[in-house]
N, CA and C atoms as a LAMMPS dump frame, in Angstrom:
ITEM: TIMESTEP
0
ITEM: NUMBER OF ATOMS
597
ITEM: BOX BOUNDS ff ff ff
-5.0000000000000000e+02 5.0000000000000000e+02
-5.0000000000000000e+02 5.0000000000000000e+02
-5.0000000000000000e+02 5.0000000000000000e+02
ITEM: ATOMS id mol type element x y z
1 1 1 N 13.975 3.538 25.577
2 1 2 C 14.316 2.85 24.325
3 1 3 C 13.044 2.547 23.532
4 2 1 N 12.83 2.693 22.182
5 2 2 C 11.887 3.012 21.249
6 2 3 C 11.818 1.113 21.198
7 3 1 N 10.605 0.771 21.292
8 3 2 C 10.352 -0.882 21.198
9 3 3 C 10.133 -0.778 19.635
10 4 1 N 10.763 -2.044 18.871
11 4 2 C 11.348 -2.738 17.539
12 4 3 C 9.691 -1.855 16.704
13 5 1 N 8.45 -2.29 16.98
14 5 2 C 7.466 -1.374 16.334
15 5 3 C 6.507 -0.043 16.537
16 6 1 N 7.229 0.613 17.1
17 6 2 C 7.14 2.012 17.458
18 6 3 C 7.379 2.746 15.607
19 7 1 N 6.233 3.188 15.268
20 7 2 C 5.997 3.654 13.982
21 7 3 C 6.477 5.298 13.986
22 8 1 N 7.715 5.443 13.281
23 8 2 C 8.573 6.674 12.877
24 8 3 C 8.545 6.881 11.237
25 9 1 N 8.808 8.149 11.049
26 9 2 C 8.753 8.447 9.775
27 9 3 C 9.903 8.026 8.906
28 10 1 N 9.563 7.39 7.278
29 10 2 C 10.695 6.483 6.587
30 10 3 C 11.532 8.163 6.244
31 11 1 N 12.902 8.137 5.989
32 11 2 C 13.798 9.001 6.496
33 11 3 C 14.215 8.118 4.584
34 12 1 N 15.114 8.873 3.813
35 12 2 C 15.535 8.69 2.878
36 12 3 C 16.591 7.74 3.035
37 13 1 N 17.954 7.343 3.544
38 13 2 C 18.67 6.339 3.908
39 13 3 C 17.422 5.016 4.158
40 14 1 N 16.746 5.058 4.478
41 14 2 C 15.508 3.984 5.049
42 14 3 C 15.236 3.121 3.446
43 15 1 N 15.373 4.445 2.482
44 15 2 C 14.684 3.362 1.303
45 15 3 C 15.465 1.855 1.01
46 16 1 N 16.267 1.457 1.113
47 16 2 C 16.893 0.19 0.401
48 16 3 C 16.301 -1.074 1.247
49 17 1 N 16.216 -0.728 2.873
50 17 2 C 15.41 -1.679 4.056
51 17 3 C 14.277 -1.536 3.557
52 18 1 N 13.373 -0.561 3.573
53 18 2 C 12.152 -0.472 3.248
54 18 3 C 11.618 -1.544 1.972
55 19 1 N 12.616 -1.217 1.033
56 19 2 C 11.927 -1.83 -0.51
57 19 3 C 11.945 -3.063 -0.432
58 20 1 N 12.96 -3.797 0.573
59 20 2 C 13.355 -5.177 1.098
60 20 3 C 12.231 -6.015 1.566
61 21 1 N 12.021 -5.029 2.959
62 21 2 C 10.764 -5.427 3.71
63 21 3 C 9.988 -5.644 2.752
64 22 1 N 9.288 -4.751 2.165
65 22 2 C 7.699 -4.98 1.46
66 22 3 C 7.991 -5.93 -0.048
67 23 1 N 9.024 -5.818 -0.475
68 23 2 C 9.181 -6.934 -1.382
69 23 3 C 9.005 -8.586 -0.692
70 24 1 N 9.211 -8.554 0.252
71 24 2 C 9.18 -9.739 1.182
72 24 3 C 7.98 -9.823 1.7
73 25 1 N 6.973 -8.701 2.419
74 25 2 C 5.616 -8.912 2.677
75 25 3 C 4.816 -9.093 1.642
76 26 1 N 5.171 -8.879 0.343
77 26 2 C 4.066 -8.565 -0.853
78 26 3 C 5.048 -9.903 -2.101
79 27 1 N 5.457 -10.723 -1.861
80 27 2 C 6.064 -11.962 -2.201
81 27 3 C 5.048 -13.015 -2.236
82 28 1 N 3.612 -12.481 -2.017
83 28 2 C 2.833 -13.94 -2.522
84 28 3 C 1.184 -13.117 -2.974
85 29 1 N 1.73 -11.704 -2.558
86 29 2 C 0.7 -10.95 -3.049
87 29 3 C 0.26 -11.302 -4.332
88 30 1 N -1.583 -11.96 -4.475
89 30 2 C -2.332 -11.804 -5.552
90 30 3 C -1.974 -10.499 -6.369
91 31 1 N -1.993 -9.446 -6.557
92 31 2 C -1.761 -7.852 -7.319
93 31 3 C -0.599 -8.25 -7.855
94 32 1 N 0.39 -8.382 -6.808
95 32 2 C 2.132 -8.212 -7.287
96 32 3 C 2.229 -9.843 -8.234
97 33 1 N 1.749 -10.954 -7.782
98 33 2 C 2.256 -11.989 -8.818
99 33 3 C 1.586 -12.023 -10.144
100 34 1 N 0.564 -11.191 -10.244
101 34 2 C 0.118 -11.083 -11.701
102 34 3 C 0.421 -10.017 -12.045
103 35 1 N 1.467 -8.815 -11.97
104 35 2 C 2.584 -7.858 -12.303
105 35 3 C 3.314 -8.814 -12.724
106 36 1 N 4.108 -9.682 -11.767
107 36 2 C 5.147 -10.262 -11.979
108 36 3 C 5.285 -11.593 -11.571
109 37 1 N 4.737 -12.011 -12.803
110 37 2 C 4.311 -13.469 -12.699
111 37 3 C 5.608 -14.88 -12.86
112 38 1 N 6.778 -13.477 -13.389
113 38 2 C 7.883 -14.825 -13.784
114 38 3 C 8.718 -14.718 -12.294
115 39 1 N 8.692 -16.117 -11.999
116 39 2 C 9.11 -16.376 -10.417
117 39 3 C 10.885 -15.583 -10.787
118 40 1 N 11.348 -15.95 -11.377
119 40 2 C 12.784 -16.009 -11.746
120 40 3 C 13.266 -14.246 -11.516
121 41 1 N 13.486 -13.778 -10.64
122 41 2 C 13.786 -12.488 -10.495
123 41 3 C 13.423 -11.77 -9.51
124 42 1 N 11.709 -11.814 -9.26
125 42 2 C 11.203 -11.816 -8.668
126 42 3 C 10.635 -10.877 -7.298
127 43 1 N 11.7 -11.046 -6.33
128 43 2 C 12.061 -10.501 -5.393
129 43 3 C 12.713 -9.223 -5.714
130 44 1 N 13.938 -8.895 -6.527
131 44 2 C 14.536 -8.09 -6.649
132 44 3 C 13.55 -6.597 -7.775
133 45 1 N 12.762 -7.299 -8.61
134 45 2 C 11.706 -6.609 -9.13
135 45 3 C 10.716 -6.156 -8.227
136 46 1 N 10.624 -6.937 -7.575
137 46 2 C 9.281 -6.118 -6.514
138 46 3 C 9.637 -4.755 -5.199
139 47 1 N 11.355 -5.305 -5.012
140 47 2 C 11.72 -3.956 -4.3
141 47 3 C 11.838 -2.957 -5.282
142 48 1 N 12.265 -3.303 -6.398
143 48 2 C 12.646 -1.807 -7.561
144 48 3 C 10.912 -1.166 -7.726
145 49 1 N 10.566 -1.941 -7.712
146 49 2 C 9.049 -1.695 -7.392
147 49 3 C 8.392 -0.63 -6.342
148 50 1 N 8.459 -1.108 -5.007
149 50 2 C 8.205 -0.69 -4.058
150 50 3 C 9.612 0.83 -3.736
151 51 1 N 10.486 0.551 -4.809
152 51 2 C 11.33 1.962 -4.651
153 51 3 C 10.581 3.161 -5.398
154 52 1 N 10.439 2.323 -6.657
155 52 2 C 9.325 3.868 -7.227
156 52 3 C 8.635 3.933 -6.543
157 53 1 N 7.539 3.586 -5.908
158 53 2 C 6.672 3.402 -5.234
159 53 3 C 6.77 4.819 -4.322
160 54 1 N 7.99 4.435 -3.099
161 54 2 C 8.098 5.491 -2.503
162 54 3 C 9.003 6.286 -2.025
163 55 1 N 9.698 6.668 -3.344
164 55 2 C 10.832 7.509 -3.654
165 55 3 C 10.251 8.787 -4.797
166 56 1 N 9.118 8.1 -5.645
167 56 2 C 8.711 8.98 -6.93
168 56 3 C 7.163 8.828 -6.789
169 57 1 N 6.094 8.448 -5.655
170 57 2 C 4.669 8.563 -5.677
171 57 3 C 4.754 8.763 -4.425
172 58 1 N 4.552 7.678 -2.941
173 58 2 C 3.87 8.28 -2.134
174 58 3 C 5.147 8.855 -1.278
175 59 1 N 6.65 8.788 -1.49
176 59 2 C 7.444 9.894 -0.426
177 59 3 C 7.358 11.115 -0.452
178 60 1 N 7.2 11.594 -1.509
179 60 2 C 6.909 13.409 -1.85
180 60 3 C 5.625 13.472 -1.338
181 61 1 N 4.424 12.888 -1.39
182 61 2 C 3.107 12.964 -1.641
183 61 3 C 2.784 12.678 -0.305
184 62 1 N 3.165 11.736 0.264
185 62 2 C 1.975 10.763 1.321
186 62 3 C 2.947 10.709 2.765
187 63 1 N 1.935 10.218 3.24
188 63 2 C 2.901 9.752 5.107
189 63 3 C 3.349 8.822 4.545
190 64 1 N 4.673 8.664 5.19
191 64 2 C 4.672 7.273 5.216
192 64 3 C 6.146 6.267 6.672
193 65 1 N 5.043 5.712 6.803
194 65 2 C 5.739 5.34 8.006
195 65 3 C 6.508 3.704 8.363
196 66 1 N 7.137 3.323 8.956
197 66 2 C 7.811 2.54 9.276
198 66 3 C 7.895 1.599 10.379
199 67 1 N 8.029 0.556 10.495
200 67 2 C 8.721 0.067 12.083
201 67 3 C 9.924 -0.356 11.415
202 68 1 N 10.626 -1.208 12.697
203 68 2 C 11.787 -2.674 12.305
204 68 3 C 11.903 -3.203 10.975
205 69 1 N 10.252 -3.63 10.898
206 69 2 C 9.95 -4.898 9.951
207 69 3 C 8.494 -4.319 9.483
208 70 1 N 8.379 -3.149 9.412
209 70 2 C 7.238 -3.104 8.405
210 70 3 C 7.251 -1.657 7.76
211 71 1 N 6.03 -1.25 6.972
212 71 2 C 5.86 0.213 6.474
213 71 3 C 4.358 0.473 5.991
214 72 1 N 4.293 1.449 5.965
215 72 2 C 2.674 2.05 5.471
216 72 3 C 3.036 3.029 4.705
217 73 1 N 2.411 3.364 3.44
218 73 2 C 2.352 4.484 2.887
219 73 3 C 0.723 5.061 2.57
220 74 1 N 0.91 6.472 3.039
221 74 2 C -0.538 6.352 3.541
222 74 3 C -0.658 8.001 2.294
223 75 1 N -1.897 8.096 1.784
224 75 2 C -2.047 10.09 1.195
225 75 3 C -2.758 10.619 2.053
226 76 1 N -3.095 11.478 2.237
227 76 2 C -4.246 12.439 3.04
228 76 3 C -4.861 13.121 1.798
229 77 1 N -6.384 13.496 2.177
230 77 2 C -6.926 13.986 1.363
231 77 3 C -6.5 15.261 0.783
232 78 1 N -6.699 15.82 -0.247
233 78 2 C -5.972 16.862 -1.256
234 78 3 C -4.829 16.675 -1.728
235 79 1 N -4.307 15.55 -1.888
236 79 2 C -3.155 15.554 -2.187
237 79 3 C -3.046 15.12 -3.632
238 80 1 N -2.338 16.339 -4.338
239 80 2 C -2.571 16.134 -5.983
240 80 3 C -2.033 15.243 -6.612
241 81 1 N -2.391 14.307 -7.435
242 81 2 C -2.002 13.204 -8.34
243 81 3 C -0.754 13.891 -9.009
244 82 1 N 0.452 13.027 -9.23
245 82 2 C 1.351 13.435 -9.913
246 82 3 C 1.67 12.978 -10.756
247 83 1 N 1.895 13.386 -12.135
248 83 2 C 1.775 12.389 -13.415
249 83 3 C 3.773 11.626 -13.041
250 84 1 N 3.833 10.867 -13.337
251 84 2 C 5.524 10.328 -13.134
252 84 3 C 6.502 11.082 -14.501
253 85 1 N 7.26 10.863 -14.221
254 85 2 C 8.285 11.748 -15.526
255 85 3 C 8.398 10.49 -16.018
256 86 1 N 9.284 11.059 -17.273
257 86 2 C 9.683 10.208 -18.548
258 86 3 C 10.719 8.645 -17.645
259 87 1 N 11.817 9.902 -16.622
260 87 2 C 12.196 8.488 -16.108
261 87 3 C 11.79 7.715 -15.386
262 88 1 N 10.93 7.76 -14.734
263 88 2 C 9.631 7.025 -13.596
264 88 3 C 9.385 5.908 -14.836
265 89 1 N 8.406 6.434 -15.554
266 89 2 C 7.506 6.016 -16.691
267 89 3 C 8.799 4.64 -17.141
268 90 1 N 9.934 5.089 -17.857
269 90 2 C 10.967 3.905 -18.54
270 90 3 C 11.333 2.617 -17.458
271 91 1 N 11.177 3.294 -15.996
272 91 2 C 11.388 2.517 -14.802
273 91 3 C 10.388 1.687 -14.953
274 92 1 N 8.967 2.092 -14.492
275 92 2 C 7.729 1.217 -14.593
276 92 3 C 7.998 0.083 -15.984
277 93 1 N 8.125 0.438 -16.924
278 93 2 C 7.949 0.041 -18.323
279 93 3 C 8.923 -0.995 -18.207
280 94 1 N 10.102 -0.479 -17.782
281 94 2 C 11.315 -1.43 -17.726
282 94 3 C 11.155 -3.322 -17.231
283 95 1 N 10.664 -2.595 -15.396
284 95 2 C 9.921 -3.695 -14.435
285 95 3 C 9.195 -4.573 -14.935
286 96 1 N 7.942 -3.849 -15.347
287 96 2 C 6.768 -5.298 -15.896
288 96 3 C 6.79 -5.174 -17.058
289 97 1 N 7.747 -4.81 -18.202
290 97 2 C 7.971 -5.375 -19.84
291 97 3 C 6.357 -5.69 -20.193
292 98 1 N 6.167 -7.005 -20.609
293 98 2 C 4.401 -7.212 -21.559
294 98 3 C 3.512 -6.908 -21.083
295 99 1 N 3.616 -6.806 -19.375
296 99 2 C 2.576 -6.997 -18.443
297 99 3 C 2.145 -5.698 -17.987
298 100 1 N 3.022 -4.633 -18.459
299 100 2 C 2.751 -2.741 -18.307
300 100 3 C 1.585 -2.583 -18.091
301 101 1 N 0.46 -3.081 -19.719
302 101 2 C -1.044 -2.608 -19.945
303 101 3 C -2.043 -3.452 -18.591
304 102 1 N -1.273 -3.962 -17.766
305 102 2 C -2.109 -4.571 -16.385
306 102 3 C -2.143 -3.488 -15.63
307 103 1 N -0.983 -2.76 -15.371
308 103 2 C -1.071 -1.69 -14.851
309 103 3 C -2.349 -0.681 -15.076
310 104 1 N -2.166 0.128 -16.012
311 104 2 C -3.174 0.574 -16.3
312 104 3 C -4.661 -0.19 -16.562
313 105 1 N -4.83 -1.127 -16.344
314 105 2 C -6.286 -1.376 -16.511
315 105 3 C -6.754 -1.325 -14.703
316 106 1 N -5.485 -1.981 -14.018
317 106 2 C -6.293 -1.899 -12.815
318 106 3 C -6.175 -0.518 -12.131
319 107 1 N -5.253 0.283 -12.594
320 107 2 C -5.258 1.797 -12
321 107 3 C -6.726 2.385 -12.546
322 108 1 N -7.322 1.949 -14.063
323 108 2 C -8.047 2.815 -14.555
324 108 3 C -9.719 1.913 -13.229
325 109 1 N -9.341 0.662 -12.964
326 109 2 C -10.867 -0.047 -12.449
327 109 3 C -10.871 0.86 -10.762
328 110 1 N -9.548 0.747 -10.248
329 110 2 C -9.275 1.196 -9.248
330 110 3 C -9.904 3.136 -8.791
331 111 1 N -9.826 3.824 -10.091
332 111 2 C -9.975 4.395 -9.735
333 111 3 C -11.253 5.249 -9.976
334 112 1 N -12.293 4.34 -11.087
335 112 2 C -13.2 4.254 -11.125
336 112 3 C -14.333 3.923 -10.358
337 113 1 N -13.779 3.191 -8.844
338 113 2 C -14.686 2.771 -7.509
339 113 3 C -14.437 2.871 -6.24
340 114 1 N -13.181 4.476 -6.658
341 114 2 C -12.541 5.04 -5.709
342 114 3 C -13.652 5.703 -4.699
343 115 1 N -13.709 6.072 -3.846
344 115 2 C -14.64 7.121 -3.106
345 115 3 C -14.464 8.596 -3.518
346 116 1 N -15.405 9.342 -3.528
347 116 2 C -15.439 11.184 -4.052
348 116 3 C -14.943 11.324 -2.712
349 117 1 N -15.605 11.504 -1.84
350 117 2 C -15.721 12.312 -0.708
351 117 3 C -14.432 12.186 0.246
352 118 1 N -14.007 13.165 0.648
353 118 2 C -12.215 13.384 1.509
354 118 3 C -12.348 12.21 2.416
355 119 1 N -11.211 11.269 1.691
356 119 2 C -10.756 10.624 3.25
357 119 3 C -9.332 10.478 2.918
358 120 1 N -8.614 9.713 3.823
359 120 2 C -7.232 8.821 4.04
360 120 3 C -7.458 7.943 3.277
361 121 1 N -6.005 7.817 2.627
362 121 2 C -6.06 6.479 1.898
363 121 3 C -4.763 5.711 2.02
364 122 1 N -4.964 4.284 2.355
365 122 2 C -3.686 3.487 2.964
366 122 3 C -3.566 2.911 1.319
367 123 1 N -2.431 2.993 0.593
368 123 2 C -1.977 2.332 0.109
369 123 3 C -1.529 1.418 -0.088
370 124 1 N -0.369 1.269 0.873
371 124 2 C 0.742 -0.124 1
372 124 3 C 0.646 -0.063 2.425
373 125 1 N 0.478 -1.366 2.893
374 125 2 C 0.695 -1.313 4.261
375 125 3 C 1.262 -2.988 4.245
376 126 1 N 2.439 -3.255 4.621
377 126 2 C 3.417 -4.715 4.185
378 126 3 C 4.323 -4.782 6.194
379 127 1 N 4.461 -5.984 5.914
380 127 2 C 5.35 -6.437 7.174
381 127 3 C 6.004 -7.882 7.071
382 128 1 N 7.361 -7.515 7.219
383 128 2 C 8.089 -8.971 7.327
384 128 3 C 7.701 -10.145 7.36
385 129 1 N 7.597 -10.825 6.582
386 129 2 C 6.764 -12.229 6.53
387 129 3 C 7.633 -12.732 8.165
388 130 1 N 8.489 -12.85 8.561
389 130 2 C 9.356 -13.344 9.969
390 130 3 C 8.98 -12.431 10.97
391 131 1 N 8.736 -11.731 10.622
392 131 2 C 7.991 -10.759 11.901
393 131 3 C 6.501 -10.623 12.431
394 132 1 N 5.856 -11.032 11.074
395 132 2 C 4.586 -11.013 10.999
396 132 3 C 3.421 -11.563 12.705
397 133 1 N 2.59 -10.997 13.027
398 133 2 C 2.342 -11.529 14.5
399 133 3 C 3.165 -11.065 15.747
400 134 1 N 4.015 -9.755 15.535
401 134 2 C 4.549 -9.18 16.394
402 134 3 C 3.979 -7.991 16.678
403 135 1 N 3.125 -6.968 15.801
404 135 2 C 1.769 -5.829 15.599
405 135 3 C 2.71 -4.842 15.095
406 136 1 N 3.575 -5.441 14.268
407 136 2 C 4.045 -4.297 13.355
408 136 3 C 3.217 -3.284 12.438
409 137 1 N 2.484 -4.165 11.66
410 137 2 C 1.126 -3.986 10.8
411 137 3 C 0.056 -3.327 12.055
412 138 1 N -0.317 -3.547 12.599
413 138 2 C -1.239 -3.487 13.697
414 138 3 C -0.758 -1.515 14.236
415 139 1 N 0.728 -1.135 14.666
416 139 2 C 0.984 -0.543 15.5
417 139 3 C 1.03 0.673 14.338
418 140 1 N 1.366 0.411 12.69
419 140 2 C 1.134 1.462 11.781
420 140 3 C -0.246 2.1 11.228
421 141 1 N -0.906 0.875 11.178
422 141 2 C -2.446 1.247 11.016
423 141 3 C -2.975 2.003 11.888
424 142 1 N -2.43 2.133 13.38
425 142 2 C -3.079 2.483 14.765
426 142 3 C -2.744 4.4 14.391
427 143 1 N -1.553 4.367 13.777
428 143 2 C -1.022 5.288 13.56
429 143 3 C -1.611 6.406 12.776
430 144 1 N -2.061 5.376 11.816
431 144 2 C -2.566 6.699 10.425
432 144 3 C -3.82 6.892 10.826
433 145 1 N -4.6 5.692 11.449
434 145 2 C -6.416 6.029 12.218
435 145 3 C -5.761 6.97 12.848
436 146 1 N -4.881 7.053 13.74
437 146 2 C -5.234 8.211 14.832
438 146 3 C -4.784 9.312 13.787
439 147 1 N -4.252 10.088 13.139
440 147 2 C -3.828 10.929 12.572
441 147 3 C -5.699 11.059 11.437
442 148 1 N -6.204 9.815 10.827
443 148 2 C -7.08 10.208 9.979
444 148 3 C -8.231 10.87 11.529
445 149 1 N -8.474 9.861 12.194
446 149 2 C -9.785 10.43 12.96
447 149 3 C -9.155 11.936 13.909
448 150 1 N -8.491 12.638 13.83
449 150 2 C -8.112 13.615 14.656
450 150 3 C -8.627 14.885 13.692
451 151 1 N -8.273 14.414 11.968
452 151 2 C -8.8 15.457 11.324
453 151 3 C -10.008 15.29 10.919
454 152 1 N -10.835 13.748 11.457
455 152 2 C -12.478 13.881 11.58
456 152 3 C -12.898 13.4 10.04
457 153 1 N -11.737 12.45 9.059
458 153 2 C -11.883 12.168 8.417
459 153 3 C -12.156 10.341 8.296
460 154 1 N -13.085 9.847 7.07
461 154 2 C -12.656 8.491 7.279
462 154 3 C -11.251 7.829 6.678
463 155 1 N -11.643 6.8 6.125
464 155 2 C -10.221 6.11 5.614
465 155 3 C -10.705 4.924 4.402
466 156 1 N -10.016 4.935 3.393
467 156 2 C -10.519 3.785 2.138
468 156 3 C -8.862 2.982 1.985
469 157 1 N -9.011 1.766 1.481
470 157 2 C -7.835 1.215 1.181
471 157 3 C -8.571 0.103 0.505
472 158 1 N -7.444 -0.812 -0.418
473 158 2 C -7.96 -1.887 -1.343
474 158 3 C -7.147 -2.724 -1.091
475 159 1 N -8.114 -4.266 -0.488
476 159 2 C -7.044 -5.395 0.223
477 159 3 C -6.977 -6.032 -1.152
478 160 1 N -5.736 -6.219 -1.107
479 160 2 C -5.534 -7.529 -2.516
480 160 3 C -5.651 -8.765 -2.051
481 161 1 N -5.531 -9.104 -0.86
482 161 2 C -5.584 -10.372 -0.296
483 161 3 C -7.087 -10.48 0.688
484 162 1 N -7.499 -11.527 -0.062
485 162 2 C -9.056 -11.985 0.918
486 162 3 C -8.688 -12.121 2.546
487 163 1 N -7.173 -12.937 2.661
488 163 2 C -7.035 -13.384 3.761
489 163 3 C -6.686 -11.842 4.734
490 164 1 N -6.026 -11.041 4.23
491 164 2 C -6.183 -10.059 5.054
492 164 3 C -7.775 -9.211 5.985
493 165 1 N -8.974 -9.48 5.252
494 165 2 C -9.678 -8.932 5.363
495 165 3 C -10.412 -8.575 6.551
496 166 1 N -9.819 -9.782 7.29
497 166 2 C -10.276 -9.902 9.136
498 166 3 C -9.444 -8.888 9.542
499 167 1 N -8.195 -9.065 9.461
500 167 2 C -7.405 -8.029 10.431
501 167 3 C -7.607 -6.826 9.897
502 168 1 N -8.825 -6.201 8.828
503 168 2 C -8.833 -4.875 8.549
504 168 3 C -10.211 -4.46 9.242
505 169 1 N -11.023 -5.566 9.48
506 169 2 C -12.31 -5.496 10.013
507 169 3 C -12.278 -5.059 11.644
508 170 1 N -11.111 -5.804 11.843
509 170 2 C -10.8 -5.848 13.815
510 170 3 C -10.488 -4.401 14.054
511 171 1 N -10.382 -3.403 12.687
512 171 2 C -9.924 -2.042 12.911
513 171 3 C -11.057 -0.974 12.579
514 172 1 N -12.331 -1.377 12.543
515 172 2 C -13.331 -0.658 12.104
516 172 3 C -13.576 -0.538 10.964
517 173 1 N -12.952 -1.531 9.364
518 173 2 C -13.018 -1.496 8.55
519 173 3 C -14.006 -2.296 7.908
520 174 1 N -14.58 -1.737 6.66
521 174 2 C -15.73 -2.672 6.087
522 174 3 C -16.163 -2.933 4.416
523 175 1 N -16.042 -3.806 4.176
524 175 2 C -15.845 -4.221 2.707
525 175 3 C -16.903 -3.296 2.309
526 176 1 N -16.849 -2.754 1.042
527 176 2 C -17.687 -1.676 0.478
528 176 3 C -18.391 -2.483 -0.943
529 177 1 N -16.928 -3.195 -1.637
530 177 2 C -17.282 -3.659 -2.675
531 177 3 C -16.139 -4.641 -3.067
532 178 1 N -16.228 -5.42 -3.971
533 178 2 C -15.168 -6.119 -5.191
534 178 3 C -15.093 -5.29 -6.251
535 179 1 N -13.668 -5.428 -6.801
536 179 2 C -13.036 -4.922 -8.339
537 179 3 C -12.85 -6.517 -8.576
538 180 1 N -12.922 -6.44 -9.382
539 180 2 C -12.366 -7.409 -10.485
540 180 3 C -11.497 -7.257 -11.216
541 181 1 N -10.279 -7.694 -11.522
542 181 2 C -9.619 -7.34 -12.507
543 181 3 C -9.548 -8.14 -13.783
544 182 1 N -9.941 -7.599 -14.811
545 182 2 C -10.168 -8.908 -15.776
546 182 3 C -8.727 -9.653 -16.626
547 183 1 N -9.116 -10.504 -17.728
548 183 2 C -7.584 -11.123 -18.121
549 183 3 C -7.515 -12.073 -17.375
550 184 1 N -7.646 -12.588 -16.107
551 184 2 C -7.322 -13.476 -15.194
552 184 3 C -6.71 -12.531 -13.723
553 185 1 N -7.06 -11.247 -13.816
554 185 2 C -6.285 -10.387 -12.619
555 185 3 C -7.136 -10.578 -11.811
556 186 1 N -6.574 -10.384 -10.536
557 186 2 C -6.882 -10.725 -8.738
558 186 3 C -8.388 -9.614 -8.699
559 187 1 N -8.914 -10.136 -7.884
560 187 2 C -10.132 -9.704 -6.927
561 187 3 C -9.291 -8.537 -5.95
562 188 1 N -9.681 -7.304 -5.526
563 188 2 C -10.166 -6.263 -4.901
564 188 3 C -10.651 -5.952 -3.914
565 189 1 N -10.698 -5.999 -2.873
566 189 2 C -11.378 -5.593 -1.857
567 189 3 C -11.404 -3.999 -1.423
568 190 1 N -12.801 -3.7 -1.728
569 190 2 C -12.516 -1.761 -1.376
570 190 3 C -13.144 -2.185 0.044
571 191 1 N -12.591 -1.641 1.171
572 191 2 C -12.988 -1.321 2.49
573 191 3 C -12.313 0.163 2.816
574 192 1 N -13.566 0.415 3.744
575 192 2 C -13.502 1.663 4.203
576 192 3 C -14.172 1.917 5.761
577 193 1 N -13.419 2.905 6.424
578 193 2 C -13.595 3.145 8.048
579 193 3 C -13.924 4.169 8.057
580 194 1 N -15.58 4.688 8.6
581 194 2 C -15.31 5.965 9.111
582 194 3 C -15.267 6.785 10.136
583 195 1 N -14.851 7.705 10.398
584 195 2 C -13.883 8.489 11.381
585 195 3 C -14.45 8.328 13.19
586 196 1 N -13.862 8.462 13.526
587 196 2 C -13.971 7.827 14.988
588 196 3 C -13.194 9.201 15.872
589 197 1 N -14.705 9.824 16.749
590 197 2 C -14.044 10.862 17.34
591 197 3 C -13.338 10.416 18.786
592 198 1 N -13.147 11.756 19.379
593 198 2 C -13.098 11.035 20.801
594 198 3 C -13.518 10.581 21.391
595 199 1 N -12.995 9.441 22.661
596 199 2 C -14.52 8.893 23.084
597 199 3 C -14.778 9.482 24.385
């Protein structure tokens, strides 16, 4: 019997749990409350969120994996940027109404202090605020390192939360730099791991 965080691939039926979960892990997220700053909705915006997310960017594109109570969406290197269609685009637009042009400023800072050189990149990595401390988070990350260091690559990701920054360190990870986002937008954390052969 597969134990509750045994990390399997998100399967299309999976999306409606999925968008749940991470709307619920990313519910006090610095990034997501200055998207969506009006409490009043809230929750239900941040899964429609996390559905584009990975139904129309990283499910076609990226790994992306699962437990019980958590998910990762992870790209591997070469994997081509996809511009979103008209209906993606009215979706996004729809979601954060005034707050759209936030989007793009932190996609444009984000990707201005991106790394050149091939690695993995963890995107979303969220877990059940009620589950949290069970190594849901812990048992997906374990997942995509072993998959990044097998192809001898490192790994970059951007913590939105300061407080996360230990449990990315306990994984060979290491702050590179701060983004800033200006307007009053959240702080950045670029950390990055690199590749870890056999031992």
């Amino acid at each position: 019997m597969q134990s509750p965080n045994t990390p399997k691939p998100i399967e299309t039926g999976d999306t409606p749990e999925i968008t749940r979960i991470l709307a619920r892990a990313f519910g006090d997220d610095p990034m997501m409350l200055w998207f969506f700053p009006d409490e009043d909705g809230r929750g239900e915006r941040l899964a429609e969120w996390f559905d584009v997310m990975l139904t129309h960017k990283y499910g076609p594109l990226g790994h992306c994996e699962r437990t019980d109570a958590a998910a990762a969406f992870w790209t591997p290197p070469g994997t081509a940027e996809q511009h979103p269609d008209e209906g993606t685009l009215a979706r996004i637009d729809g979601l954060l109404g005034e707050h759209v042009a936030r989007l793009g400023e932190m996609l444009e800072l984000v990707g201005e202090a991106a790394p050149q050189e091939p690695h993995w990149y963890l995107a979303v990595l969220g877990a059940d605020p009620a589950a949290q401390g069970n190594g849901h988070g812990a048992a997906l990350l374990l997942s995509g390192l072993a998959k990044a260091d097998a192809a001898g690559l490192p790994v970059h990701l951007e913590s939105s939360k300061q407080a996360n920054i230990g449990f990315y360190e306990r994984f060979g990870f290491t702050v590179r730099g701060e983004i800033h986002v200006p307007g009053g937008g959240p702080t950045l954390w670029s950390m990055w791991r690199e590749a870890r052969g056999e031992s």
